[in-house]
N, C-alpha and C positions, 0 to 999 in steps of 0.2 A: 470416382469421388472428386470433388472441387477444390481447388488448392486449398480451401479452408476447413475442408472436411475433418481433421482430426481435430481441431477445435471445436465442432460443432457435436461431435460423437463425445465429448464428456458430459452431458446431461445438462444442458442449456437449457432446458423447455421455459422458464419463466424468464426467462432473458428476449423472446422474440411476441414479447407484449410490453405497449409504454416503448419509451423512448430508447432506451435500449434495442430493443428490437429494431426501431424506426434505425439505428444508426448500421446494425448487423445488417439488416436486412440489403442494403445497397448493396452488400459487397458479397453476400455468402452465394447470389444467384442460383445456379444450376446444384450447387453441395446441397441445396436442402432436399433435392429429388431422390439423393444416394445416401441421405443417412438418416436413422432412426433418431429422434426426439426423445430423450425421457424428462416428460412435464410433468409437474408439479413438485416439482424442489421447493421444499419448506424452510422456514427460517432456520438456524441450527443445523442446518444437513450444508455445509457447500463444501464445494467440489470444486475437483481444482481446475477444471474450465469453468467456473465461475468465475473464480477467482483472474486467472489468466486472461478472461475476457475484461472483468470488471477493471483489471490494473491498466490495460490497454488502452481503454476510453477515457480515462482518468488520466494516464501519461500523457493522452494526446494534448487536454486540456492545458495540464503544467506547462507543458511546452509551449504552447500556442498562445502564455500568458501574456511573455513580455515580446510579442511580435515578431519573433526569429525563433528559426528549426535551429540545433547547432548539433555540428554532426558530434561532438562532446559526448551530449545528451543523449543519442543515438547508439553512440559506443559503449552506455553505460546499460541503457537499456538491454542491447544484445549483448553484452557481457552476461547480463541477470540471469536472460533468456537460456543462454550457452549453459551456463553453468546448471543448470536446472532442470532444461528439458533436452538437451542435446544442441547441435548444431543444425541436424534436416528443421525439427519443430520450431527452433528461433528463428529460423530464416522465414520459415511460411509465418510467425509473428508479427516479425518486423513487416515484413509488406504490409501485414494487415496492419499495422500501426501506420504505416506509411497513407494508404488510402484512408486509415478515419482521421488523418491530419490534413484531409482535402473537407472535413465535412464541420459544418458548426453543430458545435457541440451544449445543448441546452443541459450546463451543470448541475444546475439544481434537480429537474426532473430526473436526468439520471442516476444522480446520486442518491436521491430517493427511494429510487427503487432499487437499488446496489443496496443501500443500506435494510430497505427491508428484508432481502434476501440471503445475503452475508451474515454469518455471524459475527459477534463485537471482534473477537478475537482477529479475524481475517480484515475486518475493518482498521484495526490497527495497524498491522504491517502494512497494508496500502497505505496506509499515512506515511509509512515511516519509510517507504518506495519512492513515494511522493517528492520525501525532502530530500531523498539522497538524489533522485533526479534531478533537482531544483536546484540543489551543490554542484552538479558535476560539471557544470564550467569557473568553480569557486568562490561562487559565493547566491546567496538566494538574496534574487531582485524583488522590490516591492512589489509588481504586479505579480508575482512565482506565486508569494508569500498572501498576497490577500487572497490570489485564488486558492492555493490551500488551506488557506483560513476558512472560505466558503466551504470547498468540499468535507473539513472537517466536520464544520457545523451542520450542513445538509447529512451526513453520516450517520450526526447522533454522536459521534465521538466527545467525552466528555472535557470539561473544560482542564484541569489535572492532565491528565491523559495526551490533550492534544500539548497543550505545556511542556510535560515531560518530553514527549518526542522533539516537540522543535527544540528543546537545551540540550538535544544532542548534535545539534546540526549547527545552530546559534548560538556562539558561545559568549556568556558576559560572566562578572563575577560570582555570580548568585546560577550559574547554572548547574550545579553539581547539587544545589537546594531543590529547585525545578522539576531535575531530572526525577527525582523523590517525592515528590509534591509538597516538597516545604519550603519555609521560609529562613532566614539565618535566625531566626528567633527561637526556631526548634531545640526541646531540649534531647539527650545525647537517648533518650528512651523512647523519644517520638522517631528521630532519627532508624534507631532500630526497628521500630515496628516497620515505617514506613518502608524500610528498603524489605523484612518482609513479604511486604504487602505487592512491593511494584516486581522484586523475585518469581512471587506466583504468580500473577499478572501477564508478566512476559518471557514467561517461561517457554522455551522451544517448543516442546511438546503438546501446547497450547495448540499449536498450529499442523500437529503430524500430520495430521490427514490431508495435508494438501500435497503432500511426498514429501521426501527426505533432503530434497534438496531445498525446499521452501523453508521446511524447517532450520536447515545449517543458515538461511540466509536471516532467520531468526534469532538467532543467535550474538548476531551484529546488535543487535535492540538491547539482548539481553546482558551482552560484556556493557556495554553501556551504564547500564544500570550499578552494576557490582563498581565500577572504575569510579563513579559518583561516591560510591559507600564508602571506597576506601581511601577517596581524597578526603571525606568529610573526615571520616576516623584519622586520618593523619592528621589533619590539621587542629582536631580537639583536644587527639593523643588520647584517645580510648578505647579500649579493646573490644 
């Protein structure tokens, strides 16, 4: 099997048509003679080599925003990776991150088709991968930011949504409103619903199927949300 073979063995089949493909395909060569394809993954079905792949192509991009690899951003990455899939499976990642940061990357098509194949939910945390990548040399630069701007909207992800994620990464006065999708103008019963609402929303277990470790790093998203609730609640001083 080809050093990318266990990436390719979680049921990629709709990934090596469309541009995706076009970017796999440079690098998986010889792996595709030694492993079976299961094609036709539907929308609402993904898998966590979907997932893995789709964050991969999508990292390279963030990175390749503002015209410097920084090894930071690297670190952060293979942290993710480590933590997640082990050390052998991060390291055959990161190469393959390494080689799709050699290729131009046409975002919009690929996102395209990530987004029709990903469910919303999985769409999300690749947002919110996104920004933590985009942070992890301290601060997210304008070109980071408009390409995540793009990939969001190529996604489908909604306007709320993509909002929220970035007031967890962006922070200004009104971001604990954001995070929630609201405004200071909220009153203290919109307030509760909304958090709620974004509670279910980004809920861990939203994402189990991708494994356990995808889910813990869900988690991050999800104290988010609650740490919003309970600055708003101290600062109105309502229970």
């Amino acid at each position: 099997m080809g050093k990318y073979g266990k990436w390719i063995a979680g049921g990629l089949g709709w990934a090596f048509l469309g541009p995706v493909g076009g970017i796999l395909g440079l690098l998986l060569g010889s792996a595709l003679d030694s492993v079976e394809i299961e094609k036709g993954n539907s929308r609402g079905a993904t898998r966590q080599g979907d997932f893995v792949m789709s964050l991969l192509i999508l990292v390279a991009a963030v990175m390749k925003a503002d015209g410097k690899i920084l090894k930071v951003e690297l670190d952060y990455v293979k942290s993710y990776l480590v933590k997640s899939f082990g050390l052998g499976r991060a390291s055959e990642a990161i190469t393959m991150l390494r080689d799709i940061l050699k290729q131009n990357i046409a975002v919009e098509q690929v996102c395209q088709q990530i987004g029709h194949n990903l469910d919303y939910s999985s769409r999300l945390q690749l947002l919110h991968f996104l920004f933590g990548i985009a942070q992890a040399d301290g601060q997210v630069s304008d070109s980071e930011l408009i390409t995540i701007d793009k990939i969001s909207y190529y996604l489908g992800i909604q306007t709320g949504d993509y909002n929220s994620i970035k007031s967890m990464f962006i922070q200004s006065t009104e971001s604990s409103y954001k995070i929630l999708g609201l405004t200071r103008e909220a009153s203290n019963d919109e307030v509760k619903k909304a958090y709620r609402k974004m509670a279910v929303k980004y809920h861990p277990d939203k994402v189990s199927y991708l494994g356990e470790d995808v889910q813990k790093a869900a988690k991050e998203k999800f104290q988010k949300v609650s740490e919003a609730y309970e600055k708003i609640k101290k600062e109105r001083a309502f229970a």
